[in-house]
PDB file of N, CA, C and O in Angstrom:
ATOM      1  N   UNK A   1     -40.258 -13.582  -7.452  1.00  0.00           N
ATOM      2  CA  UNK A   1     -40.790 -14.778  -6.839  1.00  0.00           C
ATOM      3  C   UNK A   1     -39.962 -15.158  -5.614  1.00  0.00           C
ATOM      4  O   UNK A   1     -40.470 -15.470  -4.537  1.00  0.00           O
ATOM      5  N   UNK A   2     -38.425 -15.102  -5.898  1.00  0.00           N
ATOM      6  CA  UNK A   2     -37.672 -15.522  -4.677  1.00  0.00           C
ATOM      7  C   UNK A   2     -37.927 -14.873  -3.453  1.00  0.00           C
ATOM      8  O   UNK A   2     -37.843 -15.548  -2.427  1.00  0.00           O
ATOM      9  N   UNK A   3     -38.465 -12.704  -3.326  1.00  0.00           N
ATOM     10  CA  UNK A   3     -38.663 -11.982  -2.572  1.00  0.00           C
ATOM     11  C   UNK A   3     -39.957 -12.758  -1.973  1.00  0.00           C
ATOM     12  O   UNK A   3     -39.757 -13.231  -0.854  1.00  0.00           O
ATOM     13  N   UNK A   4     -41.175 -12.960  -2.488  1.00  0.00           N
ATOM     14  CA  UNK A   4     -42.221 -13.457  -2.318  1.00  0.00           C
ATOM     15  C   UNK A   4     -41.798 -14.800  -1.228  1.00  0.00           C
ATOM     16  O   UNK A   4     -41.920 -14.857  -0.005  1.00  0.00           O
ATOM     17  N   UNK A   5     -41.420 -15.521  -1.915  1.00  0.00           N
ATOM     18  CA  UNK A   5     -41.083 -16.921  -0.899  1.00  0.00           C
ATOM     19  C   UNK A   5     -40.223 -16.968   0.052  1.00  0.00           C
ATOM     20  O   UNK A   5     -40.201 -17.974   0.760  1.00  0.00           O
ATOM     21  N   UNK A   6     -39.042 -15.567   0.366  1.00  0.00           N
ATOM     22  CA  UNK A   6     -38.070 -15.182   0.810  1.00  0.00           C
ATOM     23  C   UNK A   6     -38.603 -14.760   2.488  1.00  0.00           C
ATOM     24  O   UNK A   6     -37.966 -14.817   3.541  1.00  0.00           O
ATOM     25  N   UNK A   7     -40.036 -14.322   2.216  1.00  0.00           N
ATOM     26  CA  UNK A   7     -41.101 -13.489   3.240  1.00  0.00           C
ATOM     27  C   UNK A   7     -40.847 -14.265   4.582  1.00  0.00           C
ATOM     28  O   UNK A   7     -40.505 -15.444   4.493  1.00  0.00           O
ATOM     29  N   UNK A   8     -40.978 -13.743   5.704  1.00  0.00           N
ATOM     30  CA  UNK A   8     -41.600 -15.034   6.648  1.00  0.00           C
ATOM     31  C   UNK A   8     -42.672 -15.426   7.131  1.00  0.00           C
ATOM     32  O   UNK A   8     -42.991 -16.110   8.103  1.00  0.00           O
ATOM     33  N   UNK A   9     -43.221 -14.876   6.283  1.00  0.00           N
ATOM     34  CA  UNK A   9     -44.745 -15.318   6.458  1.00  0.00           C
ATOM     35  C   UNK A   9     -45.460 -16.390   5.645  1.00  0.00           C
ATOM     36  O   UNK A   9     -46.292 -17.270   5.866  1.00  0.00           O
ATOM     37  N   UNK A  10     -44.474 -15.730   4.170  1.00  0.00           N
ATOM     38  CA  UNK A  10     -45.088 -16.799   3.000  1.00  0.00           C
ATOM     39  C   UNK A  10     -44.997 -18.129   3.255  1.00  0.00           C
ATOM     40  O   UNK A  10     -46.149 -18.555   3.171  1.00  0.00           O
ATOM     41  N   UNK A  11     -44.260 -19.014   3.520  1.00  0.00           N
ATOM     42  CA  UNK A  11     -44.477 -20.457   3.465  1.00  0.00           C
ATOM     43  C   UNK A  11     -45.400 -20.857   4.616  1.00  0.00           C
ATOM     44  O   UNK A  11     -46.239 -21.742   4.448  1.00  0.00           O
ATOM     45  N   UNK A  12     -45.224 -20.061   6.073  1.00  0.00           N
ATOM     46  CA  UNK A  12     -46.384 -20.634   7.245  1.00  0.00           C
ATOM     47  C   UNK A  12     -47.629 -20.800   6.720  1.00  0.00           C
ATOM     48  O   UNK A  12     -48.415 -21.716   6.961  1.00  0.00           O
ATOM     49  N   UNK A  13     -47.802 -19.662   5.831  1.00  0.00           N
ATOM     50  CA  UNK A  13     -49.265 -18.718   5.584  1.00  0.00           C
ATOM     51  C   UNK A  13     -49.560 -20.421   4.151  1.00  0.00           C
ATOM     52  O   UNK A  13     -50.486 -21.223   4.269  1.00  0.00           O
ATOM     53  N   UNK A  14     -48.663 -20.465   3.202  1.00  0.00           N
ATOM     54  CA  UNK A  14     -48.726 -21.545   2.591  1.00  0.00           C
ATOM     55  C   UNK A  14     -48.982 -22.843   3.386  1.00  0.00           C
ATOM     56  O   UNK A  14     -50.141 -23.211   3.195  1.00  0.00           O
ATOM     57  N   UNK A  15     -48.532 -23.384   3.931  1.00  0.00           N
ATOM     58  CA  UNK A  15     -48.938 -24.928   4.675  1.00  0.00           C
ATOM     59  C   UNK A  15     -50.058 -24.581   5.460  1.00  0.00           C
ATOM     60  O   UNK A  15     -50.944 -25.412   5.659  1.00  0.00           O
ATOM     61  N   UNK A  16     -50.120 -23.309   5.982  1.00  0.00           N
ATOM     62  CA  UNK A  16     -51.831 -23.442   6.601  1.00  0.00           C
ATOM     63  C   UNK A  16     -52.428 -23.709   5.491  1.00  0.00           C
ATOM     64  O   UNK A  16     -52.635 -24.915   5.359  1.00  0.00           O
ATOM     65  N   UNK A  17     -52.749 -23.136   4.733  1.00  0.00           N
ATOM     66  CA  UNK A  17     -53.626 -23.258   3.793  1.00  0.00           C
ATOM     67  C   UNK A  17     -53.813 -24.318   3.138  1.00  0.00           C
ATOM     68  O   UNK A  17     -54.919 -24.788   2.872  1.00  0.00           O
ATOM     69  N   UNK A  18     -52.337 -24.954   2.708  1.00  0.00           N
ATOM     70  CA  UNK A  18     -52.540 -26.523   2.199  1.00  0.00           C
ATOM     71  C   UNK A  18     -52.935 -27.458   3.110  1.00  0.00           C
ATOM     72  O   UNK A  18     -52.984 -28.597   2.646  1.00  0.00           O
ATOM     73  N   UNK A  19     -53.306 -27.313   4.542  1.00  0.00           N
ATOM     74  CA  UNK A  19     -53.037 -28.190   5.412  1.00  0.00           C
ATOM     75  C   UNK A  19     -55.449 -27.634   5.865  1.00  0.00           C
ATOM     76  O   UNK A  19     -56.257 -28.317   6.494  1.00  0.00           O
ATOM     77  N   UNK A  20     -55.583 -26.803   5.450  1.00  0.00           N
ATOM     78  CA  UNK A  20     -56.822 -26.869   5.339  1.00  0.00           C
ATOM     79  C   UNK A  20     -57.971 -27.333   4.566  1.00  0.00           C
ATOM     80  O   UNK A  20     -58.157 -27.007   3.394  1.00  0.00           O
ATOM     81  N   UNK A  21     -58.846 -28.209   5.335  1.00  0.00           N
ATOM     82  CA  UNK A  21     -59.794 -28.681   4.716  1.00  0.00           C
ATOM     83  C   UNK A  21     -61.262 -28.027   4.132  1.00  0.00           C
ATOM     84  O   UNK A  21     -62.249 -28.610   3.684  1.00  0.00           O
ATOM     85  N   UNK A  22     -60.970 -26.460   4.343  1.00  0.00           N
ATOM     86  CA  UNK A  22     -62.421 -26.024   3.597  1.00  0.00           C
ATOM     87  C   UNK A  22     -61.191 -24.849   2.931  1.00  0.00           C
ATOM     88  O   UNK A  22     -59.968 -24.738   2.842  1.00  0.00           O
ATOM     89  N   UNK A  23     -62.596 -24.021   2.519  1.00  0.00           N
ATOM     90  CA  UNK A  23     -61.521 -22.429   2.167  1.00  0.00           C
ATOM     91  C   UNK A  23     -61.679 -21.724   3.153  1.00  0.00           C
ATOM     92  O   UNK A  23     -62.649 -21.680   3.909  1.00  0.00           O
ATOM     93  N   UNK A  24     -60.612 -21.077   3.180  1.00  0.00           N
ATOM     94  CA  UNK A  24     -59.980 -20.029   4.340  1.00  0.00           C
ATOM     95  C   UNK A  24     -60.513 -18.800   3.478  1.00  0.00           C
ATOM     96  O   UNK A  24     -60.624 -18.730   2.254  1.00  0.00           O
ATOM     97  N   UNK A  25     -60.830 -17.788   4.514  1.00  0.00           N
ATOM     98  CA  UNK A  25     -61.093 -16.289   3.962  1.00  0.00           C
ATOM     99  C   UNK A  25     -59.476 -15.127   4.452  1.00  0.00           C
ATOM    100  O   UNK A  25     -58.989 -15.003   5.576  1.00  0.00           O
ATOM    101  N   UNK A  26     -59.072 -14.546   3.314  1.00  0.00           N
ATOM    102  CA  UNK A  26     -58.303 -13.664   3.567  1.00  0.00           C
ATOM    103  C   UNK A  26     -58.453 -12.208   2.771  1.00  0.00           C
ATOM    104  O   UNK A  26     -59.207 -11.921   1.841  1.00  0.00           O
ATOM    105  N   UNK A  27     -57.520 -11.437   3.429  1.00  0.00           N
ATOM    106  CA  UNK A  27     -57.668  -9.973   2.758  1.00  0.00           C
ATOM    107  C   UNK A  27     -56.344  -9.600   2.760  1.00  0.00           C
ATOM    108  O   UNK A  27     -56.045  -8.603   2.103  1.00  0.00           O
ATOM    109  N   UNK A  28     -55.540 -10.158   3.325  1.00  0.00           N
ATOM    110  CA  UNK A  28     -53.827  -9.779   3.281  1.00  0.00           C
ATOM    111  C   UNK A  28     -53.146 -10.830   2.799  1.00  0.00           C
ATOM    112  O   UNK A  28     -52.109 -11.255   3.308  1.00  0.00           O
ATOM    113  N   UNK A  29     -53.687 -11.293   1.810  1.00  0.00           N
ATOM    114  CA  UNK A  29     -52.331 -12.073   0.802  1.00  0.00           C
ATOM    115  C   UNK A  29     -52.318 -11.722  -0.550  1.00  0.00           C
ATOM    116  O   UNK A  29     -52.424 -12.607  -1.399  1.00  0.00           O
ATOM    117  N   UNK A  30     -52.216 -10.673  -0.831  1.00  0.00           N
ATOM    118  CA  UNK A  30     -52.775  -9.732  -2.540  1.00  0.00           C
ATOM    119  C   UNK A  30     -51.380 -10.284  -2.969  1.00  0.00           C
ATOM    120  O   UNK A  30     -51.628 -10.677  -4.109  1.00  0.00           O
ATOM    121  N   UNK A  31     -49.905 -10.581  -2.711  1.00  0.00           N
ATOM    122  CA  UNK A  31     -48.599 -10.561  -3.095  1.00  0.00           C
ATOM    123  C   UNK A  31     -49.308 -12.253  -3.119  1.00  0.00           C
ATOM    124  O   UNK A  31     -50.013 -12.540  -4.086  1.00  0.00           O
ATOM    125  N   UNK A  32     -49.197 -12.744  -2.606  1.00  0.00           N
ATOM    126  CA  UNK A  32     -49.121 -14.459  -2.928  1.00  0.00           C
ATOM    127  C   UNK A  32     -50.294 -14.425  -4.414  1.00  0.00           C
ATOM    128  O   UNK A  32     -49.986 -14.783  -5.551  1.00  0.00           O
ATOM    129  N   UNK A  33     -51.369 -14.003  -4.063  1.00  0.00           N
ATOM    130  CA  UNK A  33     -52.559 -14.093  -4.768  1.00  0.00           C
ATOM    131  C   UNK A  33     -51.891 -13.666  -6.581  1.00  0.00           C
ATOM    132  O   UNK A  33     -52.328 -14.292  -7.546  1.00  0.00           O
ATOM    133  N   UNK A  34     -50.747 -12.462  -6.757  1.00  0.00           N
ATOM    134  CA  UNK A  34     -50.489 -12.094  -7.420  1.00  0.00           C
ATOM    135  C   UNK A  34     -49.709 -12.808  -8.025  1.00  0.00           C
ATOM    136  O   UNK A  34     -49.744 -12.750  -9.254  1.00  0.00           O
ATOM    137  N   UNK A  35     -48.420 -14.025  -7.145  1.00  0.00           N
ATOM    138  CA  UNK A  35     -47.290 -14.350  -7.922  1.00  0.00           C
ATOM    139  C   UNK A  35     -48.413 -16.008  -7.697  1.00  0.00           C
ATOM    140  O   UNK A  35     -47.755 -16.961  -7.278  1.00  0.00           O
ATOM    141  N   UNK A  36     -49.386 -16.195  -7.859  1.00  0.00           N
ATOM    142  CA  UNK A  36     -50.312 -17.167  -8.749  1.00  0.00           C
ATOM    143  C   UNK A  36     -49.804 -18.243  -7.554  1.00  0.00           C
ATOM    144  O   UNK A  36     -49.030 -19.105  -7.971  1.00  0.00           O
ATOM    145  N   UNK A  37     -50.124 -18.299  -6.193  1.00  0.00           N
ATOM    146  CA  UNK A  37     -49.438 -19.276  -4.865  1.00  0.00           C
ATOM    147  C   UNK A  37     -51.291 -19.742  -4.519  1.00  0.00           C
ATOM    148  O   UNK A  37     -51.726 -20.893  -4.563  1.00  0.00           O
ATOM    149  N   UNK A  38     -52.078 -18.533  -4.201  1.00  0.00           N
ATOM    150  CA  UNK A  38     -53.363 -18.804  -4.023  1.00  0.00           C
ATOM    151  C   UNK A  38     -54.013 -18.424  -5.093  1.00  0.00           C
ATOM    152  O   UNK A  38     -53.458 -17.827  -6.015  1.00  0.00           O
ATOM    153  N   UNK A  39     -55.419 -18.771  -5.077  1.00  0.00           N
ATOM    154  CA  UNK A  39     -56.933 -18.534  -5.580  1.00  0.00           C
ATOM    155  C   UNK A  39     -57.362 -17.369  -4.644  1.00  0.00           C
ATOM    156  O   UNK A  39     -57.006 -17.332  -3.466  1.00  0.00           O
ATOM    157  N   UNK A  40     -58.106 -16.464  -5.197  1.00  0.00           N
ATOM    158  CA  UNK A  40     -59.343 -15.863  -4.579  1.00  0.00           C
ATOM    159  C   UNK A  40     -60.320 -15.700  -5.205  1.00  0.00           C
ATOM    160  O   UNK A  40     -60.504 -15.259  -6.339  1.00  0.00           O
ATOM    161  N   UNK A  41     -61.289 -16.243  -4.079  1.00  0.00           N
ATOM    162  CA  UNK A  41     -62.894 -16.241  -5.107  1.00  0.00           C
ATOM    163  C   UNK A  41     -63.485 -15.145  -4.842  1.00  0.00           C
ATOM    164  O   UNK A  41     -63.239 -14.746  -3.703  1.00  0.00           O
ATOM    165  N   UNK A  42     -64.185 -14.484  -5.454  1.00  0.00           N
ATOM    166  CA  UNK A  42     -65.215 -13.435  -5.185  1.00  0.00           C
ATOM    167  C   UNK A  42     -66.463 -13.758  -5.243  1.00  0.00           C
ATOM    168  O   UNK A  42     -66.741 -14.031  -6.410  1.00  0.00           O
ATOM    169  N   UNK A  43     -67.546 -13.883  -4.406  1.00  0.00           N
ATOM    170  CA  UNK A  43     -68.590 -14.440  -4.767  1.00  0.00           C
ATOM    171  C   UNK A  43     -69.772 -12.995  -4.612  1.00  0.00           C
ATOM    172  O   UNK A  43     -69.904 -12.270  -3.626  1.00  0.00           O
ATOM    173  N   UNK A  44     -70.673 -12.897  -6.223  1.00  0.00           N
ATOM    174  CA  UNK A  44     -71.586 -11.704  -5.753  1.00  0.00           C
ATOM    175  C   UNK A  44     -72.633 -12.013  -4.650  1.00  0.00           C
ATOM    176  O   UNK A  44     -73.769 -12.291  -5.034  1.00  0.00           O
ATOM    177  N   UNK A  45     -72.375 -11.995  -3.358  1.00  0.00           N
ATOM    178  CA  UNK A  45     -73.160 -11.861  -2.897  1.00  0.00           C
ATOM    179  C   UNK A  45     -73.172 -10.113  -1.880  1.00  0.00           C
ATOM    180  O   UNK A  45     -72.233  -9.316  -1.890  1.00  0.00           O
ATOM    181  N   UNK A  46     -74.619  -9.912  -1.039  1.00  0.00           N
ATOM    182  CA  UNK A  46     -74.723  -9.385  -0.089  1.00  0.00           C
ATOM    183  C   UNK A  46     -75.044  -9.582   1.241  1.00  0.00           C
ATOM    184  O   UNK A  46     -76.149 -10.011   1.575  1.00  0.00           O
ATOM    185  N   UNK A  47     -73.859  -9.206   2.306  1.00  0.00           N
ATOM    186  CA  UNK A  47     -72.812  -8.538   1.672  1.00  0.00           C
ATOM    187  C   UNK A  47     -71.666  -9.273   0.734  1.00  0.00           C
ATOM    188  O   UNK A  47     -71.930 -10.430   0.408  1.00  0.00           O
ATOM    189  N   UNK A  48     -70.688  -8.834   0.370  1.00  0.00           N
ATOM    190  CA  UNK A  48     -69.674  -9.426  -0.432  1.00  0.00           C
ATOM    191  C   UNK A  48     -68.895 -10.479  -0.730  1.00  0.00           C
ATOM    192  O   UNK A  48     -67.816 -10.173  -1.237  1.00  0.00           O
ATOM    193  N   UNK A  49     -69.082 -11.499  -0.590  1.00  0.00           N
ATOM    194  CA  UNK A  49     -68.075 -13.032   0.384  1.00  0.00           C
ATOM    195  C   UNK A  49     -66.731 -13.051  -0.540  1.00  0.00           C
ATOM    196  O   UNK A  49     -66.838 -12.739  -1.726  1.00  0.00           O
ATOM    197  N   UNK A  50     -65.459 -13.419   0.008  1.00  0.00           N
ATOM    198  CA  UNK A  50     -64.546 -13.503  -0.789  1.00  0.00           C
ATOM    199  C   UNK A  50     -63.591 -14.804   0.143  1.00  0.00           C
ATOM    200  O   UNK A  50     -63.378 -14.673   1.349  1.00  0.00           O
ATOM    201  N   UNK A  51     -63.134 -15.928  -0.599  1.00  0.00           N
ATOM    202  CA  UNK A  51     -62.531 -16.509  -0.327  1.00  0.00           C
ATOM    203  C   UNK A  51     -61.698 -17.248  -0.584  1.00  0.00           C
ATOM    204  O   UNK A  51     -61.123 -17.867   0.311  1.00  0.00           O
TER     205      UNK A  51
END
């Protein structure tokens, strides 16, 4: 967790996100997504929506 938050990306990438008022779409935060920092939704649609 400390490596994770240690990042320099992780906390910017965090206050954007808290600091947003809809959902944001990403594909490069699988490490935050993993140590349980974000949500990702998958929605079935076509094509695929994930957010």
């Amino acid at each position: 967790m400390l490596e994770t938050l240690g990042n320099k990306w992780t906390l910017l990438v965090l206050s954007s996100l808290r600091g947003a008022g809809e959902p944001m779409r990403f594909n490069q935060l699988r490490l935050l997504e993993r140590d349980g920092l974000v949500r990702r939704d998958v929605y079935p649609t076509v094509p695929p929506r994930v957010e």
